[in-house]
PAKESE-260678 format. One record per residue (C-alpha): x, y, z; residue in three letters. Coordinates in steps of 0.05 Angstrom, whole numbers, plus 32768, in hexadecimal, padded with zeros to 4 digits. Each point is the difference from the previous one (the first is absolute). Example, Ala and Ser with C-alpha at 12.3 -4.5 7.8 and 13.67 -1.06 7.14 Angstrom:
<rolos>
c1 / c2 / c3 / code
80F6 / 7FA6 / 809C / Ala
801B / 8045 / 7FF3 / Ser
</rolos>
This chain:
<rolos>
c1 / c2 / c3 / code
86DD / 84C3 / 85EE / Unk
7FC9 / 7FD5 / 800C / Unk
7FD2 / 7FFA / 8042 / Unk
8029 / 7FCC / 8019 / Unk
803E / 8014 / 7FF7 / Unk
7FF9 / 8047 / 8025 / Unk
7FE3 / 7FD2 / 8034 / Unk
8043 / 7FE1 / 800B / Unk
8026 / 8039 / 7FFA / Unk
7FDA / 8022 / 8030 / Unk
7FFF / 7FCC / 8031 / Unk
804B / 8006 / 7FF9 / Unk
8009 / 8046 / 8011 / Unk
7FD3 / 7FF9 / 803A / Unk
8022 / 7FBF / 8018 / Unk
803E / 801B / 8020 / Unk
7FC9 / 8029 / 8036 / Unk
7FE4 / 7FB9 / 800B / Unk
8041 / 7FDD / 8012 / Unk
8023 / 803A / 8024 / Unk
7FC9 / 8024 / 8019 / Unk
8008 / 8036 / 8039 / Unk
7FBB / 8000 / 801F / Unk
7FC3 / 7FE1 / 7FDC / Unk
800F / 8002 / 7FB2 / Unk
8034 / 8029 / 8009 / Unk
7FDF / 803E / 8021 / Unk
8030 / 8003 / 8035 / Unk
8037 / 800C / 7FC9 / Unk
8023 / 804A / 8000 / Unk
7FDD / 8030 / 7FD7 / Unk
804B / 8026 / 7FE8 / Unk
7FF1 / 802E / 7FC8 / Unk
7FB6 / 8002 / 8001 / Unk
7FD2 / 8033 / 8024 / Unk
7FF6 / 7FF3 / 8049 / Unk
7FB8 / 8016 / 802A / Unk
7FFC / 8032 / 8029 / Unk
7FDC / 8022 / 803B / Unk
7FC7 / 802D / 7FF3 / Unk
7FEC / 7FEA / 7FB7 / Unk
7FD9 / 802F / 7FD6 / Unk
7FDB / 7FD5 / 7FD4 / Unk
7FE6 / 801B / 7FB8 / Unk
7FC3 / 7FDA / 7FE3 / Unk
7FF3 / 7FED / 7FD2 / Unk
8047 / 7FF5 / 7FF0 / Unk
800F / 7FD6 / 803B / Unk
7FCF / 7FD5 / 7FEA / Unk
803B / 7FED / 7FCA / Unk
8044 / 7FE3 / 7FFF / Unk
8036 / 8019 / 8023 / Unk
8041 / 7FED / 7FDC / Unk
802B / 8017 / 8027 / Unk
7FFA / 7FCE / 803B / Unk
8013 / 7FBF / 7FFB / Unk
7FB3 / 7FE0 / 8001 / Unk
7FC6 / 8012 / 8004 / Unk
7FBC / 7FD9 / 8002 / Unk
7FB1 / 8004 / 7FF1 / Unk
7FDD / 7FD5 / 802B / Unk
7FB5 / 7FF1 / 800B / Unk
7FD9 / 7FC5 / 8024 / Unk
7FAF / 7FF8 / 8002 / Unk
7FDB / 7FE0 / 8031 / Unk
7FBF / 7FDF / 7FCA / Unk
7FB7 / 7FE0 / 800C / Unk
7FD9 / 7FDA / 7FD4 / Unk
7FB5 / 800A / 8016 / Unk
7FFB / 7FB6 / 801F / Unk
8033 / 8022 / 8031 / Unk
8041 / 7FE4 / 7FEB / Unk
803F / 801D / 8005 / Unk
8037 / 8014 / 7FD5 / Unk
803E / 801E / 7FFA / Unk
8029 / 801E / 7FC6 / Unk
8040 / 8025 / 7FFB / Unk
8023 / 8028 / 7FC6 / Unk
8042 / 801B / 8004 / Unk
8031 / 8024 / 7FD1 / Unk
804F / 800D / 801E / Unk
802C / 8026 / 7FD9 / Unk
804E / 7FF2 / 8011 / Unk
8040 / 8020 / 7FEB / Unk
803B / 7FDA / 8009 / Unk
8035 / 803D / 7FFF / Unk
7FF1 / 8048 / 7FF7 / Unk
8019 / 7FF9 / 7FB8 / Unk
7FE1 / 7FBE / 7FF0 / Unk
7FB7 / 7FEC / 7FDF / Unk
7FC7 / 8003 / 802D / Unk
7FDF / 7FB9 / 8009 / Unk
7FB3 / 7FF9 / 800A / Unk
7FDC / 7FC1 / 801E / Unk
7FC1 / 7FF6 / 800B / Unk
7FDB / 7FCF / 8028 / Unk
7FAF / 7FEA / 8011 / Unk
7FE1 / 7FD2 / 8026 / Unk
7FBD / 7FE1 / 8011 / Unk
7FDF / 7FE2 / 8035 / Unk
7FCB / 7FD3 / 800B / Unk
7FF2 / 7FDA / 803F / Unk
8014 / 7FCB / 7FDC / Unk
8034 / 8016 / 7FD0 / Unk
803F / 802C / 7FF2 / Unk
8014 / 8018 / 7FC1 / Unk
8034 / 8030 / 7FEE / Unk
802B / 8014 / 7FC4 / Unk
803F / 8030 / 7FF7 / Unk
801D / 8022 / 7FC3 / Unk
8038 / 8029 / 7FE9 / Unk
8015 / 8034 / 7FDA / Unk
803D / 8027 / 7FFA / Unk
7FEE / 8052 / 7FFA / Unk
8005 / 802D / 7FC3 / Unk
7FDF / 7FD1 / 7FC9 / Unk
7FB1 / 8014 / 8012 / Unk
7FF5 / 7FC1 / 8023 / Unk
7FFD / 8014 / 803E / Unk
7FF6 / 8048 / 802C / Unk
7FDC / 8031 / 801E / Unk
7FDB / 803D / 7FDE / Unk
7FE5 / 8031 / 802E / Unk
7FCC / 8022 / 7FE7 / Unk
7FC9 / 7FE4 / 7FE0 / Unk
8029 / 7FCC / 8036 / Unk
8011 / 7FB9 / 7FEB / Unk
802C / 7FD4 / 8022 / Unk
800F / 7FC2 / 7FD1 / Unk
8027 / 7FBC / 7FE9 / Unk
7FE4 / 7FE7 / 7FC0 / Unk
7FC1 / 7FFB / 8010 / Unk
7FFE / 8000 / 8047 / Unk
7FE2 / 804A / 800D / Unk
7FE6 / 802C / 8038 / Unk
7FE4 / 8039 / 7FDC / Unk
7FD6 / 8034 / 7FFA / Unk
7FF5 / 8051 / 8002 / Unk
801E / 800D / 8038 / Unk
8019 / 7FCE / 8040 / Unk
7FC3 / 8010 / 8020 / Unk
7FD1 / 7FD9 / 7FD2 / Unk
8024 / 7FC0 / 7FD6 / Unk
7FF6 / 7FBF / 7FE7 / Unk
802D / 7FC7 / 800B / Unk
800C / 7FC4 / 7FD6 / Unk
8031 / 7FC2 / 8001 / Unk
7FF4 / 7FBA / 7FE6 / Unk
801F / 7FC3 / 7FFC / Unk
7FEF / 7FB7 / 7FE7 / Unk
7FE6 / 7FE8 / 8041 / Unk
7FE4 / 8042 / 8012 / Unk
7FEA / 804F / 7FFD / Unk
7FD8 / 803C / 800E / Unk
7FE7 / 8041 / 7FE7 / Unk
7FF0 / 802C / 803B / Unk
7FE7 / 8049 / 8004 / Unk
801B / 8031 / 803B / Unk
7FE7 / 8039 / 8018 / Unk
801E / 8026 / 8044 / Unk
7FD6 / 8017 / 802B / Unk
8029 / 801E / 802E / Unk
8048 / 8023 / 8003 / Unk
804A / 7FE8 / 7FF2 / Unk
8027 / 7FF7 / 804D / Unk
8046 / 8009 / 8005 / Unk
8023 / 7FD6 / 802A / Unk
8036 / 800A / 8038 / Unk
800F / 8052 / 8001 / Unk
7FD4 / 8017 / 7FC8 / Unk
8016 / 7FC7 / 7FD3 / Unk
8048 / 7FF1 / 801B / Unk
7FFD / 7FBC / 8015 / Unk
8042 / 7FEF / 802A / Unk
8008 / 7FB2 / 8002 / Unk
803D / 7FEF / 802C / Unk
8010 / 801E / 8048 / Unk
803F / 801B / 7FD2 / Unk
7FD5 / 8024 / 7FD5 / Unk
7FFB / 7FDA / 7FBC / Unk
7FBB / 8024 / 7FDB / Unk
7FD7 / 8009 / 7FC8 / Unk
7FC3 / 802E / 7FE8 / Unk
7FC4 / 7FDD / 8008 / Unk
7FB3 / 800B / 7FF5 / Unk
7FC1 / 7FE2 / 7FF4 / Unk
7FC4 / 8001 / 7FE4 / Unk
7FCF / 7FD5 / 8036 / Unk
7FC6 / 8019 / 7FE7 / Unk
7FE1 / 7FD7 / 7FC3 / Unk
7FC1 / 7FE3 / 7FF8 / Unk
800B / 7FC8 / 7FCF / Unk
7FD4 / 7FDC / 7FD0 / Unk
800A / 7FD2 / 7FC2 / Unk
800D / 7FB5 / 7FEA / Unk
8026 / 7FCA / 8018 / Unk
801C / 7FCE / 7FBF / Unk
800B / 7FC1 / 802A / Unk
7FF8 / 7FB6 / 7FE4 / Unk
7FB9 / 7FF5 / 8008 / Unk
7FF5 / 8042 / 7FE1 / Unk
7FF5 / 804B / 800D / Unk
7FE1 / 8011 / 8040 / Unk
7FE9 / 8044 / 8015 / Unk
8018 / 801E / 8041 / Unk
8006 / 804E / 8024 / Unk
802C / 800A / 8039 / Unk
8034 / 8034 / 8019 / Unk
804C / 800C / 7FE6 / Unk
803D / 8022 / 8019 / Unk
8039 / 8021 / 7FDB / Unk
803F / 8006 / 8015 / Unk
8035 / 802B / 7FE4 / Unk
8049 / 7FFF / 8014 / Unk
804D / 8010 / 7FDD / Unk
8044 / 8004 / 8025 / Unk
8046 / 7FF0 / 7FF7 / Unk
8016 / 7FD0 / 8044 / Unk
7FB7 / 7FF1 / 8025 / Unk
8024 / 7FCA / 802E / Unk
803E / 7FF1 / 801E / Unk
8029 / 7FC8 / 7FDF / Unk
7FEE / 7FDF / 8041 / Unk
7FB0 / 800C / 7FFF / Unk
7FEA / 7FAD / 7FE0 / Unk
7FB6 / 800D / 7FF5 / Unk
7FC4 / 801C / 801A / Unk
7FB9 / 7FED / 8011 / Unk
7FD2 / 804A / 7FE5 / Unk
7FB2 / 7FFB / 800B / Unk
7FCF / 8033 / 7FE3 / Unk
7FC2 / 7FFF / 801B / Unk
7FBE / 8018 / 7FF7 / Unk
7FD0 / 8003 / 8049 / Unk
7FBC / 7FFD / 8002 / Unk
8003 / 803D / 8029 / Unk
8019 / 8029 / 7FC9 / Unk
8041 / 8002 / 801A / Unk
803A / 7FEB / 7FD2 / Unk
8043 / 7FE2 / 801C / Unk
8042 / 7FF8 / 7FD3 / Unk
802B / 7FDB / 8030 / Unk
804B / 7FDC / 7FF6 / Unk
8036 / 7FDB / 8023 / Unk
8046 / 8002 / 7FE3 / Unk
8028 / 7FB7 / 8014 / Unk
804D / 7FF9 / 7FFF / Unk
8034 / 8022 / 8029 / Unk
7FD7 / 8036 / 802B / Unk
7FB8 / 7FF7 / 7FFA / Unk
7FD4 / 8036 / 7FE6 / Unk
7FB9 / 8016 / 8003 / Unk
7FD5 / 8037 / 7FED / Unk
7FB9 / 8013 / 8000 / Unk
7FC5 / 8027 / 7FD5 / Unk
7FC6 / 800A / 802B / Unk
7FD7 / 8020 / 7FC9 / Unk
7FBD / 8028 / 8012 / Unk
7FBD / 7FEE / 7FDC / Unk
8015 / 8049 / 7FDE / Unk
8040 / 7FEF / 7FF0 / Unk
8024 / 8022 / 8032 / Unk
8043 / 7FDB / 8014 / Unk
801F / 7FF3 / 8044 / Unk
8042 / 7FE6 / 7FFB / Unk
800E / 7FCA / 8037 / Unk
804D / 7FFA / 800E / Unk
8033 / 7FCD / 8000 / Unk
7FE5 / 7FCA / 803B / Unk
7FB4 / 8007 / 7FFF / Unk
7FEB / 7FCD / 7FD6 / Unk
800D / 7FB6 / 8025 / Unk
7FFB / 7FC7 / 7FC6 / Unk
7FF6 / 7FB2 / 801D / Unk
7FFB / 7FC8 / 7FCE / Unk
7FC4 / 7FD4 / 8015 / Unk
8006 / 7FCE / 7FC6 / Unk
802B / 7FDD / 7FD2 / Unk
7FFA / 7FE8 / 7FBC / Unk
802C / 7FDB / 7FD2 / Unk
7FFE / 8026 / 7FBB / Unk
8034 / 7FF0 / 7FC2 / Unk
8027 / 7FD7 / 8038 / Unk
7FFF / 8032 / 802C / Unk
7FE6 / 8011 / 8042 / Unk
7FDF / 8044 / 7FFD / Unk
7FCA / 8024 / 803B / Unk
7FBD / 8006 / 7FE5 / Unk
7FD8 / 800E / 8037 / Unk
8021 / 8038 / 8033 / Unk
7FE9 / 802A / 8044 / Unk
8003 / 804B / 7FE8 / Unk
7FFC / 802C / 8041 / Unk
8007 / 8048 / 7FFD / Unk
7FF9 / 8013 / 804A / Unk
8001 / 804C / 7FF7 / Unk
7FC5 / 7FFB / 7FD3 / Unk
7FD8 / 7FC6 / 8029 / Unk
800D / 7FCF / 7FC0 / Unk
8001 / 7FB1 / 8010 / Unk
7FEE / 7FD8 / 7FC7 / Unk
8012 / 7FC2 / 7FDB / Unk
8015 / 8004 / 7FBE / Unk
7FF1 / 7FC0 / 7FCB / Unk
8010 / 7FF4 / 7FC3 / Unk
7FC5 / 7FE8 / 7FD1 / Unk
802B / 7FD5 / 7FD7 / Unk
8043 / 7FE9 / 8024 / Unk
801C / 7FE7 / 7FBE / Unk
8001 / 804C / 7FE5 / Unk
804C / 7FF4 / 7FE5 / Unk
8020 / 8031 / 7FD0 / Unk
8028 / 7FD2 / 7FD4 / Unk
8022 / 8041 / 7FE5 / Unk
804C / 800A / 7FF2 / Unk
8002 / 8013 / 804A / Unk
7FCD / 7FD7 / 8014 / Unk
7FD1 / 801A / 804D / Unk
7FBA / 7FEE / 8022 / Unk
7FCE / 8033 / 7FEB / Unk
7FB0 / 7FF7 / 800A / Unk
7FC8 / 801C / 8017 / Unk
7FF1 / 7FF5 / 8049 / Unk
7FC7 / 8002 / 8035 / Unk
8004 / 8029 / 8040 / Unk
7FD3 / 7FF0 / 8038 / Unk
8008 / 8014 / 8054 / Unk
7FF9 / 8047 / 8016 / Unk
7FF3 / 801A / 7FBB / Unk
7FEA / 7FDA / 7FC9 / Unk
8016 / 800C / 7FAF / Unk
8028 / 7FEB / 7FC6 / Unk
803D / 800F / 7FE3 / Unk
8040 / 7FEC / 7FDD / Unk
803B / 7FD3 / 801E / Unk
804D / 7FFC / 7FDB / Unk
803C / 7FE4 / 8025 / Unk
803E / 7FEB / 7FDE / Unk
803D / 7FEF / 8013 / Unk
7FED / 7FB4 / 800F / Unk
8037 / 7FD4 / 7FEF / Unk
</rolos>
């Protein structure tokens, strides 16, 4: 079957999650059959750094916040999902990347259906890979990343300086007041450096990345639409993984991450989210600059996005770009909402 053709058929078995979707592409649909999260995880690394086949999907997610040395900023993203569509069927990988300029957003998607070498995780050396799309390396601690497409690329070097952080209670992350979850960690640690491969040519940038790692079964109620997540790096040394769930009962929750990587978990209610501005992107109208205020930890800062046009024109196409946070903290970060009809 030729690249094309898998393409389409691909497309296909995803297209019924696009038309009848419970929750944002479909994670709000019942998980029957497959393995469910639970409290009190014990996690086993490195083999949680690898798939988990058992629940429905599953995904490895990084963003990195990139200067050149004029000072300009930059944004890429590289993600690998892996889906199952029943607990009997073939597990279905996609991958996506993106990069931003302050003038420009590019992004590109493939996919692969499992068992045929084209796409997967190994754990150890790791590699996490779609063609030739790769985050690897000799362990998750130290990789390099690569993605390319015609418009655009990189080739980026990680290393973590710092711990993985579990989220929510040790890594159960409950995302409905009803108690839809997943297991979910990250890595918000790297130092980054490497190439950009943009039109005018390769340019040279360092910067910081984050990681994050996450699998379950149901993560949202068939009523949940979208959400609007933020992961953020402060100049203080403080890192914040933040999130508001839209649709039906509305849902927060809160990392406040120590400069050691110590977690405190901030509950359901203590994040308050305000759109400041609006911007029309692929004919929609989507916040790009918000007020972030977490009062229990003295945070009140505006969050902008460096490019508004950072549109993922993906199978399930969302906003995601690097952003600017300035008030009473200043830093960088990451920005994804979707949902945005």
């Amino acid at each position: 079957m030729n690249v094309k053709a898998l393409t389409l058929v691909l497309a296909l078995l995803f297209a019924p999650l696009a038309v009848l979707a419970q929750g944002f592409a479909g994670l709000g649909q019942g998980g029957e059959g497959f393995a469910l999260p639970q409290p009190d995880p014990q996690f086993d690394f490195p083999a949680d750094h690898g798939a988990h086949p058992d629940y429905r999907i599953e995904w490895w997610y990084l963003t990195a916040t990139l200067q050149d040395d004029a000072g300009t900023r930059y944004g890429i993203q590289w993600t690998l999902f892996r889906s199952a569509l029943t607990p009997t069927g073939p597990q279905i990988w996609m991958a996506h990347m993106g990069v931003t300029t302050p003038d420009a957003h590019y992004s590109g998607e493939k996919l692969a259906r499992g068992g045929l070498g084209q796409a997967g995780v190994q754990v150890a050396p790791f590699s996490a890979w779609l063609d030739d799309w790769q985050l690897a390396g000799d362990d998750l601690a130290n990789v390099r990343l690569t993605a390319s497409t015609d418009e655009a690329g990189y080739d980026l070097t990680l290393s973590a300086e710092g711990p993985l952080v579990f989220h929510g209670q040790g890594g159960y992350s409950v995302k409905s007041a009803s108690g839809q979850a997943s297991y979910y960690y990250s890595q918000p640690f790297y130092e980054v450096s490497g190439t950009l491969d943009l039109p005018g040519g390769e340019v040279a940038v360092t910067g910081r990345a984050w990681l994050d790692r996450e699998w379950s079964s149901q993560p949202l109620e068939d009523d949940q639409e979208g959400w609007d997540w933020f992961s953020l790096h402060l100049d203080d040394g403080h890192r914040v993984m933040a999130f508001q769930l839209r649709g039906g009962e509305p849902y927060t929750y809160v990392s406040w991450i120590l400069p050691d990587g110590e977690v405190e978990p901030l509950p359901n209610g203590a994040l308050r989210l305000t759109p400041l501005v609006q911007s029309e992107v692929a004919g929609r109208v989507v916040p790009t600059e918000w007020r972030l205020q977490i009062p229990a930890r003295s945070v009140d800062i505006e969050v902008r996005a460096v490019n508004p046009d950072s549109w993922q024109a993906t199978l399930f196409p969302y906003w995601e770009g690097p952003v600017i946070a300035t008030g009473s903290h200043g830093g960088d970060g990451y920005l994804e909402m979707t949902g945005y009809e």
